[in-house]
C-alpha positions as CSV (number, residue, x, y, z in Angstrom):
1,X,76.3,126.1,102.8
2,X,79.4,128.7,102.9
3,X,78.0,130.4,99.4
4,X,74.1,130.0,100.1
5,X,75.5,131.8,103.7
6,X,77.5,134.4,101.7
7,X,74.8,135.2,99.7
8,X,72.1,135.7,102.1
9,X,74.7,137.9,104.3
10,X,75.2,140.2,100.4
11,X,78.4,139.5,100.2
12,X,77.7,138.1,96.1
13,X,75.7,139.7,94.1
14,X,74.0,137.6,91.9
15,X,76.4,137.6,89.3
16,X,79.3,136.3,91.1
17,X,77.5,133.6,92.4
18,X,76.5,132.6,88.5
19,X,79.8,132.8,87.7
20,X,80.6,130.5,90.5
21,X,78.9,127.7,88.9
22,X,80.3,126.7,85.7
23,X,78.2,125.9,82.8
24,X,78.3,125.9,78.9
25,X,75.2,126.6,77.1
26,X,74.2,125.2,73.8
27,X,75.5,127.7,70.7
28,X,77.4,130.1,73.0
29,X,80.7,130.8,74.4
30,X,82.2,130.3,77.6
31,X,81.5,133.9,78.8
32,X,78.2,134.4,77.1
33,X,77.2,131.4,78.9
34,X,78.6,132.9,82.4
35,X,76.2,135.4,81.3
36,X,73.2,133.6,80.3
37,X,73.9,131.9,83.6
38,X,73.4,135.1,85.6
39,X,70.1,135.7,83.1
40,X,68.7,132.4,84.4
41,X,69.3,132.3,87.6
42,X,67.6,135.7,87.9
43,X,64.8,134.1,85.9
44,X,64.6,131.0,88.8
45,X,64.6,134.3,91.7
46,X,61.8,135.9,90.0
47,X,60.2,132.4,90.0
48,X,59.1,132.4,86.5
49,X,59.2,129.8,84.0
50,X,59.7,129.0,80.5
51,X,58.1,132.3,78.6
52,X,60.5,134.4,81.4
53,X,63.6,132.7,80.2
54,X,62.9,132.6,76.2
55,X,62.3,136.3,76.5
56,X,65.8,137.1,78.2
57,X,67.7,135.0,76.6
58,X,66.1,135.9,73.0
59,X,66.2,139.6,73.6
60,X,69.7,139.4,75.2
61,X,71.0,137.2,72.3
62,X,69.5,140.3,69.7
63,X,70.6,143.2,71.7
64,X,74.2,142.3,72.7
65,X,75.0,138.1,71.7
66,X,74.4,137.8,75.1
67,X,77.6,140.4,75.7
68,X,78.0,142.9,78.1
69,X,78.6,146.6,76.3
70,X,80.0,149.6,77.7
71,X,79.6,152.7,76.0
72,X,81.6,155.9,75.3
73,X,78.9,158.0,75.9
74,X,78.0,157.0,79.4
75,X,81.9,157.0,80.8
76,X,81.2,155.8,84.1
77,X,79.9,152.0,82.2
78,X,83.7,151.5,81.7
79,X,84.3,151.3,85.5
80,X,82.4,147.9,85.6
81,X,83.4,144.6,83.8
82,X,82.5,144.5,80.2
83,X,83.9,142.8,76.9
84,X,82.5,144.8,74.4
85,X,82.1,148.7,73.3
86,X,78.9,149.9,71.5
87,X,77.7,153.5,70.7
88,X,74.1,153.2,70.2
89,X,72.8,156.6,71.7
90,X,73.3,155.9,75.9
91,X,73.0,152.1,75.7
92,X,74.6,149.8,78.1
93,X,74.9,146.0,79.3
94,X,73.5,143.2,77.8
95,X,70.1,144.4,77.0
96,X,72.0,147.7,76.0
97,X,69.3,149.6,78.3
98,X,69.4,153.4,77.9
99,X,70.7,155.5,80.5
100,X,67.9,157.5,80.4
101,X,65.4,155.1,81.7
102,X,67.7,153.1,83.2
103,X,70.1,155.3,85.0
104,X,71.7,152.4,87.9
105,X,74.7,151.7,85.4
106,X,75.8,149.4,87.8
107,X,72.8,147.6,87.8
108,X,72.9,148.2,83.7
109,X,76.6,146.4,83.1
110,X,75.6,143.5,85.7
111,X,74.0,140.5,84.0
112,X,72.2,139.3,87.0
113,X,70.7,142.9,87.9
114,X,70.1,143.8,84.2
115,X,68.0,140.9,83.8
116,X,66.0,142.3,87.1
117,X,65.3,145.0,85.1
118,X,64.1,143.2,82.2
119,X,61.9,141.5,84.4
120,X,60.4,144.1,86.1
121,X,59.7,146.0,83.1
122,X,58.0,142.3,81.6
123,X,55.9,142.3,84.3
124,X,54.1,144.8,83.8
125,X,53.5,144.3,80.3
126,X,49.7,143.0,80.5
127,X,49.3,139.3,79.2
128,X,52.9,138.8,79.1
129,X,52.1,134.9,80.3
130,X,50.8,134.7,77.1
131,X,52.4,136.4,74.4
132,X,54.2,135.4,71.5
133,X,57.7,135.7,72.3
134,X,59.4,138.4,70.1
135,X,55.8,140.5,70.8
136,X,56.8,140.1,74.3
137,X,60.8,141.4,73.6
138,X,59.4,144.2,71.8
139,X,56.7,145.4,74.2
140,X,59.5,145.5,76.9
141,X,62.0,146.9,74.6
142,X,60.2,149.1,72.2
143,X,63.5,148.6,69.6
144,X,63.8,150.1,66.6
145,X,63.8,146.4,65.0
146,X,61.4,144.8,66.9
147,X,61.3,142.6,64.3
148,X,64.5,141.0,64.6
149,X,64.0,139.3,68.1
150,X,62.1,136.6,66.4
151,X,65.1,134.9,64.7
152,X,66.9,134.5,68.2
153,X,64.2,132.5,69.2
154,X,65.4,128.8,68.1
155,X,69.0,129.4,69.9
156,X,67.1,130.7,72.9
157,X,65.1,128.0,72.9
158,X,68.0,125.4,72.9
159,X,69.7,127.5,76.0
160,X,66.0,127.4,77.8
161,X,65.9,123.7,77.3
162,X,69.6,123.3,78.7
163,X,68.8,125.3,81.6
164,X,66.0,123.2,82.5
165,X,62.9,125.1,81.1
């Protein structure tokens, strides 16, 4: 009741209440699990299902192993918690989203509020429901490999299925 309270009142973000609840995920590590945790529980606020949580997990899995980045090139990403650097251009987070069309770097190095993102941007994608699911990564990511989200799929899947999707 206390963290159901807590959370109502914002006093944890989404993340910290993830984090709250242990869990290890098939394939992954401890904190990549924290962080598929976040992922998934964002998925369950959304209310979506199944396609919602392949396409996170698969496209965080390609993008980051399910990491959080911060990047030298967009300074201010180092003032949040992260356990990885990258450099690609001004990406950040675990779906190492641009700072250009995603300029909330708070909301960028936070699991939980990055996967908001993601799933806003999904939405709108028309036929989404339906899609295969590295089409759908690539229509919300528009990568330069689009074609690499497909082999994250079996791992993804496995996480899904632990998660209860």
């Amino acid at each position: 009741m206390q963290l159901t309270t807590a959370l109502v009142a914002g006093l944890l973000s989404a993340t910290a209440l993830a984090r709250s609840v242990p869990r290890a995920y098939p394939g992954i590590n401890e904190e990549q699990s924290r962080n598929a945790g976040a992922a998934i529980w964002q998925v369950r606020n959304y209310r979506l299902g199944r396609q919602a949580c392949l396409a996170v997990i698969s496209t965080a899995l390609q993008e980051s192993e399910l990491e959080v980045y911060a990047n030298p090139r967009v300074p201010e990403s180092y003032k949040y918690p992260h356990n990885r650097e990258g450099g690609d251009q001004d990406s950040v987070g675990m779906f190492q989203q641009r700072k250009a069309y995603y300029p909330d770097i708070a909301a960028d190095m936070d699991p939980a509020r990055s996967t908001g993102q993601f799933l806003d941007a999904m939405l709108r994608v028309p036929g989404w429901q339906n899609m295969e699911i590295s089409q759908l990564d690539q229509a919300v990511q528009h990568a330069e490999a689009g074609n690499l989200y497909g082999q994250r799929i079996p791992l993804a899947t496995r996480i899904c299925n632990a998660a209860g999707f």
